[in-house]
N, C-alpha and C positions, 0 to 999 in steps of 0.2 A: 362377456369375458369373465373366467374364474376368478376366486379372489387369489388363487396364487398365481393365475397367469398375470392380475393387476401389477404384482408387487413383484414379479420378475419384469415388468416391464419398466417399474420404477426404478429396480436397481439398474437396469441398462439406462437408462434414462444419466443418474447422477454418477452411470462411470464413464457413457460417454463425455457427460457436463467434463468432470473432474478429470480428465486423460484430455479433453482437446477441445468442447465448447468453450470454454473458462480459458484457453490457451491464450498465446498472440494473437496466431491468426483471426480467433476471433475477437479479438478484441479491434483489428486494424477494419473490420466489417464495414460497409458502408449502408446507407439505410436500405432497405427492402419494402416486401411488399405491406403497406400502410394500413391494410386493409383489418388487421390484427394489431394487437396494443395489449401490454401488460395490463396481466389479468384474465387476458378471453381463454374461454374454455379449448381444449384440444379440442374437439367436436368440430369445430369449425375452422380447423388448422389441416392440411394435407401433411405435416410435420410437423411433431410435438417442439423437437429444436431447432426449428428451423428459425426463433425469433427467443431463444434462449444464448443471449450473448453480451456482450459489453460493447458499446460504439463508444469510443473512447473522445472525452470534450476538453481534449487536453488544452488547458490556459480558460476554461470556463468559467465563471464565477454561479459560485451555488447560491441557490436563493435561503438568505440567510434568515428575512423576516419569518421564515413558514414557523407553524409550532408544531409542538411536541409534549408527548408528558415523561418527565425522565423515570427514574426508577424507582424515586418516594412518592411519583402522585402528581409532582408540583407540574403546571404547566409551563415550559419553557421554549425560546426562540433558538431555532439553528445556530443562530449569531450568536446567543451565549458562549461557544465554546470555541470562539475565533477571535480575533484581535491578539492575542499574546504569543502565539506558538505555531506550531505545525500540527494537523490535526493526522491521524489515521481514519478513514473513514473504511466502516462495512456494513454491507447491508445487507442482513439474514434475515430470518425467520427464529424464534426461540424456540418453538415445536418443532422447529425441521429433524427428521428422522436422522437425519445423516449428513449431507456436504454442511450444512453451516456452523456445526459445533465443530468439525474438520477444517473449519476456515479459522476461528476463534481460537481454536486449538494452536492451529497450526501458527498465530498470528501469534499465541501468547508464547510461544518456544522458541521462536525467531527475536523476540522483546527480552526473555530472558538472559538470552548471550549479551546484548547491547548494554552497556557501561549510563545510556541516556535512561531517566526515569520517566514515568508516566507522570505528566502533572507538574512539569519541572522544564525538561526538553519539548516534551511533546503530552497532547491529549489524543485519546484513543474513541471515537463516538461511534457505537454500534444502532444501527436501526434498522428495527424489525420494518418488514415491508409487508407485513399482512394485521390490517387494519380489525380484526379481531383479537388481535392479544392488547397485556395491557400492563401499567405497574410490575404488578405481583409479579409477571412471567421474568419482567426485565431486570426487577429483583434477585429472582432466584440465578438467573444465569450472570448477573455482576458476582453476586458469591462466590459461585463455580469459579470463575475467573481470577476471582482476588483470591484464593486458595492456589491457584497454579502457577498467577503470579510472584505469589511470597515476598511484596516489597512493600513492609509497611510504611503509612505515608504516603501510598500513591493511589489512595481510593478517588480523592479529586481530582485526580487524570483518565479516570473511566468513565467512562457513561452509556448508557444504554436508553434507549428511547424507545418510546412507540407514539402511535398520532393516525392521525385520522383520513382516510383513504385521498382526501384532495393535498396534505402535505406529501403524503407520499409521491402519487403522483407526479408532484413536481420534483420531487429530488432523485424520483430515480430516471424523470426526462432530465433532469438537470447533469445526471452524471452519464447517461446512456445505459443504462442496469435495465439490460431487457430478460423479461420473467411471463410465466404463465400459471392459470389454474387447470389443474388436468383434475376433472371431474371423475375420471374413471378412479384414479388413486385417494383422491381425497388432500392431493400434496399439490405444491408449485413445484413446478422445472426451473433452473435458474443458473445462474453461471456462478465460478467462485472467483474471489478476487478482492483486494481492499487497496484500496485509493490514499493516496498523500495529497491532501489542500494546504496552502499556502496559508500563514495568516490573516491575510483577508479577502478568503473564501473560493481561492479559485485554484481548481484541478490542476495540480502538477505531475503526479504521477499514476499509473495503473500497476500492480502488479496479480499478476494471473496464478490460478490455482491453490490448492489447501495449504503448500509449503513455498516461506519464503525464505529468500538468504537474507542474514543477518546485516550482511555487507553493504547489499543493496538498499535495503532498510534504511540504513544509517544513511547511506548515501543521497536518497531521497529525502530525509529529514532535512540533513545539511544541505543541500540545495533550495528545499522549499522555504528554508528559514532566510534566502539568500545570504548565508552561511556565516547568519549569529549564533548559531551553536557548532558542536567540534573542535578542531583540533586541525595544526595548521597539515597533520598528515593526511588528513582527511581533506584540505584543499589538493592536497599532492595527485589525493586519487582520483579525485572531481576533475583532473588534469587529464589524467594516464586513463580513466573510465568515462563512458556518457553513458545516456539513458537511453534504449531503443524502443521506439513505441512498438515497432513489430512484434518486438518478443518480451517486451514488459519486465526488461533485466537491464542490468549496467555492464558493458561488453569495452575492451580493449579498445584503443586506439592508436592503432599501428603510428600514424605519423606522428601522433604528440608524445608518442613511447622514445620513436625514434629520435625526436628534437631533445627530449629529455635527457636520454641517452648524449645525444652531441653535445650540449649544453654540460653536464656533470663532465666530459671528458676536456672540453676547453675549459673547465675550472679548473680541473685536474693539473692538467698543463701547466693552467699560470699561474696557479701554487706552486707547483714546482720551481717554474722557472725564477719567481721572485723571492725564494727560500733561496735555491742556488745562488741567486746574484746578491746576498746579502749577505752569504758565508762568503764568498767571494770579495765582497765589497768590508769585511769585518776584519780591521788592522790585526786583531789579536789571531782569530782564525789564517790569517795571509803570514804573521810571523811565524807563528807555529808551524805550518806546513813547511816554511821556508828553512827552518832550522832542521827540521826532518830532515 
């Protein structure tokens, strides 16, 4: 293969990913043929994406002991960044040519509409899944980030990791973050997506592809924190919206719209009717009219 047919084949590769392997659908996938496992070369695949996708372990607890080394060097445990908050998890590559810095991207423009800070409401932990980079790399892309961010004060709510191919391993069987090395390109195939954990470590939400809404966002927070953070409007919505694992969004809810709806309307009512009987019931109100 040429090198430009490689790299038309990589761009088809990450727009199918980003238009619809990253999607719901795949994310609702169920396991497939075993015989392939993150990391194996295309060479030995009949389809590149056919094992580039998310099986979603929703209510899983991540394995918190694994380590890592963050972005200055220090070696550190998953678990450091759990116990207090709701975590965002994503898990790229810092070299990636293209979908991962669109996921990052996309993560930090959806963070910047939300009123919650990093480090505060919530912590954001990015890990590379290619056990070749290291520090320096996860450095340079926390900068990138805290530049697009613009919220000083919240560099303690980023973090960015790397670690070594058996923690990986587990955290991305831990979350279902199925990936490949395609030997022809020199690149991984992978899905986009970044994950809501619970404070103590277990998967509550997925959300699919490079852009996410800001709403859902929120919503997911405020859910995974079992809703010590927000606002009581924000219970309102957690009412009137759920979470659909099929499409990895927060969608309507006809009937609890509707009860809502009946409920506001029988209060309606019986403010009224107990404002009425009070003017009614109020000697100076009953003289006055009377003298009318």
């Amino acid at each position: 293969m040429t090198r430009f047919a490689a790299r038309a084949r990589t761009l088809l590769a990450a727009a199918v990913i980003a238009a619809g392997v990253a999607s719901p659908a795949a994310g609702q996938l169920g396991p497939r043929n075993n015989r392939v496992g993150p990391g194996t070369p295309s060479s030995e695949r009949v389809n590149l994406l056919e094992d580039v996708r998310f099986d979603q372990q929703l209510d899983a607890p991540l394995p918190l002991d694994i380590l890592f080394r963050d972005e200055t060097g220090k070696t550190v445990k998953l678990g450091n960044y759990f116990g207090r908050r709701p975590v965002i998890l994503a898990l790229v590559y810092y070299e990636c040519p293209m979908l991962c810095s669109q996921v990052l991207t996309g993560l930090t423009s959806a963070l910047d509409i939300l009123k919650f800070n990093a480090g505060q409401e919530f912590d954001v932990v990015a890990v590379s899944f290619n056990p070749r980079e290291g520090p320096g790399l996860a450095e340079a892309k926390k900068a990138t980030y805290m530049e697009r961010y613009k919220r000083p004060g919240t560099e303690g709510g980023w973090h960015f990791l790397t670690g070594p191919p058996e923690s990986i391993a587990a955290l991305t069987k831990a979350t279902g973050f199925k990936y490949v090395w395609d030997e022809q390109t020199h690149q991984y195939a992978h899905a986009a997506g970044v994950m809501i954990a619970t404070p103590d470590g277990r998967l509550s939400k997925y959300f699919f592809g490079i852009e996410y809404s800001p709403r859902d966002l929120r919503l997911g927070l405020v859910q995974a924190s079992e809703r010590k953070i927000g606002s009581p409007v924000d219970q309102l919505l957690l009412y009137c919206y759920h979470y659909d694992p099929t499409t990895g969004k927060y969608g309507l809810v006809a009937m609890n719209l509707l009860r809502l709806g009946g409920a506001l309307t029988v209060l309606a009512l019986v403010t009224f009717w107990i404002v009425t009987w009070r003017r009614g019931a109020d000697p100076a109100v009953a003289g006055a009219g009377h003298r009318a």
